[in-house]
Structures are given as C-alpha cells and as structure tokens.
N, CA, C and O atoms as a GROMACS GRO file, in nm:
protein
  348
    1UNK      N    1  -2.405  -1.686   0.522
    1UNK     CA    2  -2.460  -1.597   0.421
    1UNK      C    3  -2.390  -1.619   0.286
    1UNK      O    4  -2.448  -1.662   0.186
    2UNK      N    5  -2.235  -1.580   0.294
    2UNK     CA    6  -2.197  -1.638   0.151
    2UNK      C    7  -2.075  -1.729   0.194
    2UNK      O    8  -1.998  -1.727   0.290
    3UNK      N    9  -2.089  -1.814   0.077
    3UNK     CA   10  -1.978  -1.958   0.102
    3UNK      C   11  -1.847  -1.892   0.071
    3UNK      O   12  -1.815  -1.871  -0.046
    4UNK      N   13  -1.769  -1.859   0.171
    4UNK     CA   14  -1.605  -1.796   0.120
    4UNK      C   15  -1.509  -1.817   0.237
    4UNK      O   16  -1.560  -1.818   0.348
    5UNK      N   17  -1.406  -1.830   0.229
    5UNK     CA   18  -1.333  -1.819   0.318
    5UNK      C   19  -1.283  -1.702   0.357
    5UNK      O   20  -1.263  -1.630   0.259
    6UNK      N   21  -1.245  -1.636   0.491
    6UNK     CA   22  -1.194  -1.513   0.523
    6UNK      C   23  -1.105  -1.452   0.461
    6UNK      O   24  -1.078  -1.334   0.482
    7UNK      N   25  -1.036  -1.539   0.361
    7UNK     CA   26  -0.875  -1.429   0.331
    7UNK      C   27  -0.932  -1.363   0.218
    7UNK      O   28  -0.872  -1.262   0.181
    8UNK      N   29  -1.059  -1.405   0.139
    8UNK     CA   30  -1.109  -1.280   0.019
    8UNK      C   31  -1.173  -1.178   0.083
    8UNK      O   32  -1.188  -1.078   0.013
    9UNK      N   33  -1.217  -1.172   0.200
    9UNK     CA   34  -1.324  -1.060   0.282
    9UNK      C   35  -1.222  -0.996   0.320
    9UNK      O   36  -1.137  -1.033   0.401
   10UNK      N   37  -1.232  -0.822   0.214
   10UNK     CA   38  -1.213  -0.685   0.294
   10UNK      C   39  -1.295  -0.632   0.365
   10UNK      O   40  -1.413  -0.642   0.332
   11UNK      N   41  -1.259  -0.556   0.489
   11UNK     CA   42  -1.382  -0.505   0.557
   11UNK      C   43  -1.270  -0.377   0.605
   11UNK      O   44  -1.156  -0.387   0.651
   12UNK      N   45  -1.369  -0.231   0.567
   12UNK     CA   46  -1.304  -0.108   0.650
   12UNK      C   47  -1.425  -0.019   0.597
   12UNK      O   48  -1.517  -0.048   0.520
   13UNK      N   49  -1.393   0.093   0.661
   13UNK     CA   50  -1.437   0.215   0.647
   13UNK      C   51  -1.511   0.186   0.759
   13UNK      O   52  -1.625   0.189   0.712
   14UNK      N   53  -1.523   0.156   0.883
   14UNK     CA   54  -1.634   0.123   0.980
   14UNK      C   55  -1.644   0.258   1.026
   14UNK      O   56  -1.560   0.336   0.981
   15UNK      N   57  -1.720   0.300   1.097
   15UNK     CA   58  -1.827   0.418   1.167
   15UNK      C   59  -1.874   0.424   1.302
   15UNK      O   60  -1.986   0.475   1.291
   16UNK      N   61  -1.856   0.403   1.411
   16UNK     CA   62  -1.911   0.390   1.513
   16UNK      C   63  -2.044   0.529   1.501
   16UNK      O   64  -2.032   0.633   1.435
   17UNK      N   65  -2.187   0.480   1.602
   17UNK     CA   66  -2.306   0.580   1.596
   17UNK      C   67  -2.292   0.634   1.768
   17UNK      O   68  -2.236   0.577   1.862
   18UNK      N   69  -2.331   0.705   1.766
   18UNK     CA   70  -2.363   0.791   1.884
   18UNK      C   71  -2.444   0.725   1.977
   18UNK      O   72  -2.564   0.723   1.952
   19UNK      N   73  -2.392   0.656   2.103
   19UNK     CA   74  -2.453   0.611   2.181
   19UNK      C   75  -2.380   0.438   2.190
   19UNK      O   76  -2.379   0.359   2.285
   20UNK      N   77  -2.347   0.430   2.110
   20UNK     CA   78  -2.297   0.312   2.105
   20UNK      C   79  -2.373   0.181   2.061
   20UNK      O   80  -2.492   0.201   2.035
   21UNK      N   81  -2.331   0.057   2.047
   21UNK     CA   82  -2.417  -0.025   2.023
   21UNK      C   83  -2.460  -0.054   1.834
   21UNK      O   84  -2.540  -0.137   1.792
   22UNK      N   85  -2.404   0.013   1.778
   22UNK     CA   86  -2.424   0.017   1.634
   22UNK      C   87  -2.282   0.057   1.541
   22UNK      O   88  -2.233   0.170   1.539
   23UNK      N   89  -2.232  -0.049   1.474
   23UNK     CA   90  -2.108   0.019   1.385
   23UNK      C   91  -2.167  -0.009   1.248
   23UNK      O   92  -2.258  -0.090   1.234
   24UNK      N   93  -2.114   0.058   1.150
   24UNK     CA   94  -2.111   0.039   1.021
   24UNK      C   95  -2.017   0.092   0.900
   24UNK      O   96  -1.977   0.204   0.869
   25UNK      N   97  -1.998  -0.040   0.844
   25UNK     CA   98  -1.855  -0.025   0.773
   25UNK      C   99  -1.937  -0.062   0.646
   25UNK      O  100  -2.057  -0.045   0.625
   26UNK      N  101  -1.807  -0.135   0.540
   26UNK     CA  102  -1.794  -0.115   0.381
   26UNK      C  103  -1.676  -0.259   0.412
   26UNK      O  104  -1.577  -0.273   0.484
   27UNK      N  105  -1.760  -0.360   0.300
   27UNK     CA  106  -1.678  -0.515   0.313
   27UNK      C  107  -1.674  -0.513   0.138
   27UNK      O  108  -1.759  -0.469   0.061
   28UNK      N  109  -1.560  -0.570   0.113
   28UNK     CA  110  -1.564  -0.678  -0.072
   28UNK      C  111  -1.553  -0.802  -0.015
   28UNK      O  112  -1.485  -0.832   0.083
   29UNK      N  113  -1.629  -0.879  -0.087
   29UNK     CA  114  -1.575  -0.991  -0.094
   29UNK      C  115  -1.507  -1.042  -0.270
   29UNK      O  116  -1.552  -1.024  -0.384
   30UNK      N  117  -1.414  -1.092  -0.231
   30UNK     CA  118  -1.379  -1.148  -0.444
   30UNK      C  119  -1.399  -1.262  -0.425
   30UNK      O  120  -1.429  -1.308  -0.315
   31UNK      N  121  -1.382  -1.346  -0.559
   31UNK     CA  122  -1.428  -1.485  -0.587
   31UNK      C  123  -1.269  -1.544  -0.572
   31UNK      O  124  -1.265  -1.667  -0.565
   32UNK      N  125  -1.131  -1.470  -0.566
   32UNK     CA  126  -1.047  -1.539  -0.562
   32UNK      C  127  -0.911  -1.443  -0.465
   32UNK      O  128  -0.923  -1.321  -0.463
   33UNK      N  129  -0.815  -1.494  -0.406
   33UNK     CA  130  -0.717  -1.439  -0.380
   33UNK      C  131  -0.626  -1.315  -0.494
   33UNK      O  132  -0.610  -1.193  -0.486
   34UNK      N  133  -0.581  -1.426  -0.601
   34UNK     CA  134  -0.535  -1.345  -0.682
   34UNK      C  135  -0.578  -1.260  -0.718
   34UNK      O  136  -0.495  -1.173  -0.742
   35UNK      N  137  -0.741  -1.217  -0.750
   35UNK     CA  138  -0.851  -1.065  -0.821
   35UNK      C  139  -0.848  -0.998  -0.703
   35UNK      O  140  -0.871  -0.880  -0.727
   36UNK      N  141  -0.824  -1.023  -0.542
   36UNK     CA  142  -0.828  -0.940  -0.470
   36UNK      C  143  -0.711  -0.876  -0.478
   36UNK      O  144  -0.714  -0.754  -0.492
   37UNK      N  145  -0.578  -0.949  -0.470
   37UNK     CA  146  -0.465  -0.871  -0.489
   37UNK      C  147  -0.420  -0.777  -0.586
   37UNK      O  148  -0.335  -0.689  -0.569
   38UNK      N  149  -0.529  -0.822  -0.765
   38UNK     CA  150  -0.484  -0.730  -0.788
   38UNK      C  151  -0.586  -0.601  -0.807
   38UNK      O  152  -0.563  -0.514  -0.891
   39UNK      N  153  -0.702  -0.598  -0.716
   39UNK     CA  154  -0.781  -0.480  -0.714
   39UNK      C  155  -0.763  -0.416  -0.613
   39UNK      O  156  -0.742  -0.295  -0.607
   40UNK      N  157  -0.771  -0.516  -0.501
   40UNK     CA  158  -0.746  -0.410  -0.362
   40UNK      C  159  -0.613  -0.328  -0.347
   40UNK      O  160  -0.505  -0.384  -0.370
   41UNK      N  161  -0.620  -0.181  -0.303
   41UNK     CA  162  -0.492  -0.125  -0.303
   41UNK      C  163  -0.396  -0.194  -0.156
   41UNK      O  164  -0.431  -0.276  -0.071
   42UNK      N  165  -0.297  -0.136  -0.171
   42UNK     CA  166  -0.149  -0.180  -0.094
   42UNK      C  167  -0.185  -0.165   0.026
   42UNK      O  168  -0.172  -0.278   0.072
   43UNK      N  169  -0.228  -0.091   0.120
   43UNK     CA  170  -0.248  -0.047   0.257
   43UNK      C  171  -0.361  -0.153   0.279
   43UNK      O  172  -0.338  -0.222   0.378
   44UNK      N  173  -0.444  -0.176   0.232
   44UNK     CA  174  -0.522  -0.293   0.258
   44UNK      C  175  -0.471  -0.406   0.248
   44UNK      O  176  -0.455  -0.463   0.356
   45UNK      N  177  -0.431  -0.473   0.136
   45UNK     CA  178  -0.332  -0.601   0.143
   45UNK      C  179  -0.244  -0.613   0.241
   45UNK      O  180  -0.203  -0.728   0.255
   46UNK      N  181  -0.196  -0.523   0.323
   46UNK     CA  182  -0.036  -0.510   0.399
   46UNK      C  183  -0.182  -0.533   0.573
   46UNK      O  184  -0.141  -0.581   0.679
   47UNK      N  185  -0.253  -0.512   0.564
   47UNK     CA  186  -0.344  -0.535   0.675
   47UNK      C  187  -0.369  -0.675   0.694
   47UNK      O  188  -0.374  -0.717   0.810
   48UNK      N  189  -0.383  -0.746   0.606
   48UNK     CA  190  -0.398  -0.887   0.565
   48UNK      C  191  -0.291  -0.967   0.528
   48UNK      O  192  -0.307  -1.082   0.487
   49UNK      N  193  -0.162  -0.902   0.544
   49UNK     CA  194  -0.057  -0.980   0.577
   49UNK      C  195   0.021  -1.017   0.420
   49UNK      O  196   0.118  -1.089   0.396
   50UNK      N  197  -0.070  -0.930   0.324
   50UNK     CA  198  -0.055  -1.001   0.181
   50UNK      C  199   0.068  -0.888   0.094
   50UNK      O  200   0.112  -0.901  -0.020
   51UNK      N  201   0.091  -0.806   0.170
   51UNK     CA  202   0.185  -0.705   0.114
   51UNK      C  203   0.294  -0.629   0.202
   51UNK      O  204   0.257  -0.565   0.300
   52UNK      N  205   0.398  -0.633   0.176
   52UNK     CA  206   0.530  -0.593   0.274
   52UNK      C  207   0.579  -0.480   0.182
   52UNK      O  208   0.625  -0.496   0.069
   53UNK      N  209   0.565  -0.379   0.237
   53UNK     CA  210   0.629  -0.184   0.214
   53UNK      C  211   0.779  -0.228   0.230
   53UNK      O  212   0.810  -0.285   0.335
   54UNK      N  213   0.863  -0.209   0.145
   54UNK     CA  214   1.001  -0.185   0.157
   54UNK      C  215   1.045  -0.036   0.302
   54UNK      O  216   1.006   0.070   0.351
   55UNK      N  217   1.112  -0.101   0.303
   55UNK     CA  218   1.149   0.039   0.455
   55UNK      C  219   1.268   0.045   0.386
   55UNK      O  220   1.342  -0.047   0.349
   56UNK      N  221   1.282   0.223   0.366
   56UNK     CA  222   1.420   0.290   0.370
   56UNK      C  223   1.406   0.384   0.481
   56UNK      O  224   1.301   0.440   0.512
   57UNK      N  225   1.506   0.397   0.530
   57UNK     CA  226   1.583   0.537   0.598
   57UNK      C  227   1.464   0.624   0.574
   57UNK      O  228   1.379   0.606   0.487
   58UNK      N  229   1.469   0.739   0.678
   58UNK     CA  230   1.369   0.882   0.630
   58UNK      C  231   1.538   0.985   0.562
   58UNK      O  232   1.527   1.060   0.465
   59UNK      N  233   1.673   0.965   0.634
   59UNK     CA  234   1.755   0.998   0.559
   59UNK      C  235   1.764   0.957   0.449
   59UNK      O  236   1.695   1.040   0.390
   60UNK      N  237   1.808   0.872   0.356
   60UNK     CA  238   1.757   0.813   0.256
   60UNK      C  239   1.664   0.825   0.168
   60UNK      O  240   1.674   0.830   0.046
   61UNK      N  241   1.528   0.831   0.269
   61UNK     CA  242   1.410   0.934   0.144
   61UNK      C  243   1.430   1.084   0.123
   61UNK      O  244   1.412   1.143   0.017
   62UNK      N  245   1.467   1.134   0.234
   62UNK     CA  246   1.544   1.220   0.163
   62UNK      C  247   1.660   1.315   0.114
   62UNK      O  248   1.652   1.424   0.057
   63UNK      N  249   1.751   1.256   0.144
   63UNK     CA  250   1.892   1.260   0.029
   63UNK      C  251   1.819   1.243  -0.080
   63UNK      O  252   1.800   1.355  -0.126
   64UNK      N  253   1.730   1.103  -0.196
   64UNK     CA  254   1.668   1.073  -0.266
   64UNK      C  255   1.614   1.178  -0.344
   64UNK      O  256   1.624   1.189  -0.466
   65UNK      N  257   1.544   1.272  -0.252
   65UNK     CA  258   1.415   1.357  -0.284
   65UNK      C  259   1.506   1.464  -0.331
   65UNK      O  260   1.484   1.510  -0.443
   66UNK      N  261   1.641   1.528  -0.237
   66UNK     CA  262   1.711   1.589  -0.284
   66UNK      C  263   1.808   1.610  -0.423
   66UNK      O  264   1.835   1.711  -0.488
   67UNK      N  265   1.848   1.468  -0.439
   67UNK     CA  266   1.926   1.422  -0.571
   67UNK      C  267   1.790   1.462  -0.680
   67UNK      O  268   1.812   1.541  -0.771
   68UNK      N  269   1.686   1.416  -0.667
   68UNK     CA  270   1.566   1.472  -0.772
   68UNK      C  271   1.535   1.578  -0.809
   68UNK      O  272   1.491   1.613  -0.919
   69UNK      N  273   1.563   1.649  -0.698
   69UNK     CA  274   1.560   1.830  -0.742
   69UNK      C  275   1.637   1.846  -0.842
   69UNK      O  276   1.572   1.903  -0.929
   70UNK      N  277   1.783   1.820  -0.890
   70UNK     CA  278   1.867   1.861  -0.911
   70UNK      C  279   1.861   1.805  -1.086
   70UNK      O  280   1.946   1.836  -1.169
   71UNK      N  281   1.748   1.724  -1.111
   71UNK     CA  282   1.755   1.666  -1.256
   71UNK      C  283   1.594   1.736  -1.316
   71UNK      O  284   1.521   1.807  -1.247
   72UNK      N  285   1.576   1.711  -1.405
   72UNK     CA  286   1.509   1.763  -1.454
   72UNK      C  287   1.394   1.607  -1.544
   72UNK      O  288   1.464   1.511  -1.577
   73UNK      N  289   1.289   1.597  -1.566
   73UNK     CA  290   1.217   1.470  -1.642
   73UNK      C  291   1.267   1.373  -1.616
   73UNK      O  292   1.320   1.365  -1.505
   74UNK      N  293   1.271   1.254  -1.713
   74UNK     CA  294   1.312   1.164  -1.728
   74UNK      C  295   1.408   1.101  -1.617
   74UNK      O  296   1.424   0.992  -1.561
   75UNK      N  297   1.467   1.233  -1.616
   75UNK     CA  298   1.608   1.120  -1.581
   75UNK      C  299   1.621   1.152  -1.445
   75UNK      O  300   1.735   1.136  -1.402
   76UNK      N  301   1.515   1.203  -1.342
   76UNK     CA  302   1.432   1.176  -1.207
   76UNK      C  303   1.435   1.000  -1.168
   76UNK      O  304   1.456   0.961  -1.053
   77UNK      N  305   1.413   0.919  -1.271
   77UNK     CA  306   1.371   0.775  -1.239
   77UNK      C  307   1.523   0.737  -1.233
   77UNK      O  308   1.553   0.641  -1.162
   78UNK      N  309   1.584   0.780  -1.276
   78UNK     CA  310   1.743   0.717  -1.301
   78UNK      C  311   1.846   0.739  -1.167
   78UNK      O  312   1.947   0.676  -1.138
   79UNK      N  313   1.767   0.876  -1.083
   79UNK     CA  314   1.859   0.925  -0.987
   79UNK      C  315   1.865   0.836  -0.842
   79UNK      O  316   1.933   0.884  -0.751
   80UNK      N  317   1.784   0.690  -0.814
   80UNK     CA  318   1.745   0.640  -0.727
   80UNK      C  319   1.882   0.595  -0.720
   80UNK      O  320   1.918   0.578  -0.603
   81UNK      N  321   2.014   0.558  -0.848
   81UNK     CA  322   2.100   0.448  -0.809
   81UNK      C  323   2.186   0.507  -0.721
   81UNK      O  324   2.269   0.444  -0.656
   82UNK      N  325   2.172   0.605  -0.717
   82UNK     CA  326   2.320   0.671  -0.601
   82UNK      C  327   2.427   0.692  -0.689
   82UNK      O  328   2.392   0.688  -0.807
   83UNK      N  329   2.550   0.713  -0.670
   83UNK     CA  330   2.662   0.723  -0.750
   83UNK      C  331   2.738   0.592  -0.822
   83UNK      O  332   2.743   0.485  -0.762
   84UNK      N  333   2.793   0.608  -0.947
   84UNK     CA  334   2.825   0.538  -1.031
   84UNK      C  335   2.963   0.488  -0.993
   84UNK      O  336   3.043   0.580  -0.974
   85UNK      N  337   3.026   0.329  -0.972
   85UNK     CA  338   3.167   0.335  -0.928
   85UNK      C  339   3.248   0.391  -1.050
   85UNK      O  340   3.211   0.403  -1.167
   86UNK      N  341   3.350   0.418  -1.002
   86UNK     CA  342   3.458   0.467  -1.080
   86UNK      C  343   3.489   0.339  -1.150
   86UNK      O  344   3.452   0.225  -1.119
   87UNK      N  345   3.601   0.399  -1.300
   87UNK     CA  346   3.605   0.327  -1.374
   87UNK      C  347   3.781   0.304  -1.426
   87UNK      O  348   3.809   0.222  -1.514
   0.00000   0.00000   0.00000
C-alpha cells in the first residue's frame, strides 16, 4: 500500500469490537525517522526502542519533590543539584 519501511509506522490506540474478529486502531506514518522523532511524543518512541526514560529512585523523586516545596519560582529548577560541597 505505501512504500516505507516499518521504523516510520506508529500504530496505537487499537479497539477490540464485541464478538471478536475486528480491531481498530490509529497508525502515522512520516516520510523520515528524524520528523517522527521529533513529532511523536516520548512513550511512543520508548515503544520503538527510539527513547530511554532516565530511572531515578522513587526515594529520590521524592526527597526532590520535597526540596521543591521549600523554594519558591525560579529557583525550583536549581533545587535538582542536591547540596553544594563545602568550600
């Protein structure tokens, strides 16, 4: 049907029908690797092998979440480094 190779074809949202015998989903295809990577979101790429989630600790996320309470704007983005060595 169309000339592409598999690694541009997304395919999800499938549906199974009542009774069986019939599914129906939701496919993209792109014209290139790179326009898929940068349209398709992260949970899809990471299905296709094309995106790796950093793993922290759930301690870690949250100690993190906790240190954030404690600042106020801005300086939320700053609180990821942990403590500063002494000097």
């Amino acid at each position: 049907m169309y000339k592409t190779t598999p690694d541009v074809i997304f395919v999800f949202g499938f549906r199974t029908h009542f009774g069986g015998g019939k599914t129906t989903g939701f496919g993209m295809i792109y014209d290139s690797l790179d326009y898929a990577k940068k349209n398709e979101p992260k949970h899809r790429l990471a299905r296709h092998g094309l995106y790796e989630k950093k793993k922290t600790s759930r301690k870690q996320r949250k100690e993190r979440k906790n240190r954030m309470k404690k600042v106020r704007g801005t300086a939320k983005a700053n609180v990821g480094a942990g403590k500063k060595p002494k000097e």
